[in-house]
C-alpha positions in Angstrom: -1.8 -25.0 5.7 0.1 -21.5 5.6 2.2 -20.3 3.0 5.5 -20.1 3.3 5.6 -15.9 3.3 2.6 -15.9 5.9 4.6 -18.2 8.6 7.9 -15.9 7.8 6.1 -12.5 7.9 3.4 -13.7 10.6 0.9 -11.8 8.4 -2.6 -12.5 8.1 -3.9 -13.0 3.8 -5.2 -9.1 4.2 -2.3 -7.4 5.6 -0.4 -10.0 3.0 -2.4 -8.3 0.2 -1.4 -4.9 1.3 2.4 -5.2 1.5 1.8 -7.0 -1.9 0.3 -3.9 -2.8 2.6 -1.6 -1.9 5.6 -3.8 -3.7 4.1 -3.5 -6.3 3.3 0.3 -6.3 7.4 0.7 -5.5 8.3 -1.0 -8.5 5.7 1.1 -10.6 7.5 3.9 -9.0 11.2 2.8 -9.2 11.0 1.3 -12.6 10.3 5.3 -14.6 12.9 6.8 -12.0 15.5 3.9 -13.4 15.0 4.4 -16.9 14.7 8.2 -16.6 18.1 8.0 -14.8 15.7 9.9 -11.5 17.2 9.4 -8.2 14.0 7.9 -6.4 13.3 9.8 -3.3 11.0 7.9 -0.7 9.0 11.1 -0.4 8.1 11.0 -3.5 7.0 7.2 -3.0 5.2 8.1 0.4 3.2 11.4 -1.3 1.9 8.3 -4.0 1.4 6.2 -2.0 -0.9 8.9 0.1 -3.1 9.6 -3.0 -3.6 5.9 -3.7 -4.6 5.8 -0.1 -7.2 8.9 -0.3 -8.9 8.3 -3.4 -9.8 4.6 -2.1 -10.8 6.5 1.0 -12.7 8.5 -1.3 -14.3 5.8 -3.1 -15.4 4.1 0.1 -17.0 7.3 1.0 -18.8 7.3 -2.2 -19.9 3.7 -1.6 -20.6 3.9 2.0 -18.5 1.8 2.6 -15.5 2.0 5.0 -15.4 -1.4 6.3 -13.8 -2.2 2.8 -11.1 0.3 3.6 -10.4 0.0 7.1 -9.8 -3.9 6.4 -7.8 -3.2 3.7 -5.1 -0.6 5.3 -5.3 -1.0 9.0 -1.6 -2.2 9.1 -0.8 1.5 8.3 -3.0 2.3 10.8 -0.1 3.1 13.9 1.5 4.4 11.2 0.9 8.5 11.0 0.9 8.0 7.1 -1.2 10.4 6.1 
């Protein structure tokens, strides 16, 4: 049986693991910016969330690997991201 968020979102367990992913890179990102009293600016969130993206790309190129990678962020694919 589904999970409640899956049914909601209508996401499959991989794209599910992604957007958790990426919550919880925001809140790594937000949570300095609060306590430094730094205005977060979604560029700045986009530009990390970039380099996360290439040095896994990386790493799958290393490994030989791009399977791995492609499964992992083809919900950004549409998405000109990088």
């Amino acid at each position: 049986m589904p999970e409640y968020g899956d049914v909601i979102l209508q996401l499959s367990k991989e794209k599910m693991d992604l957007l958790n992913y990426i919550l919880i890179l925001g809140k790594s990102y937000l949570w300095p910016c609060r306590c430094n009293k730094i205005k977060p600016c979604l560029s700045h969130f986009k530009r990390l969330l970039i380099n996360k993206y290439q040095t896994e790309k990386y790493i799958s190129f290393k490994l030989n690997n791009s399977n791995l990678l492609k499964k992992k962020w083809e919900m950004l694919e549409g998405i000109n991201f990088v």
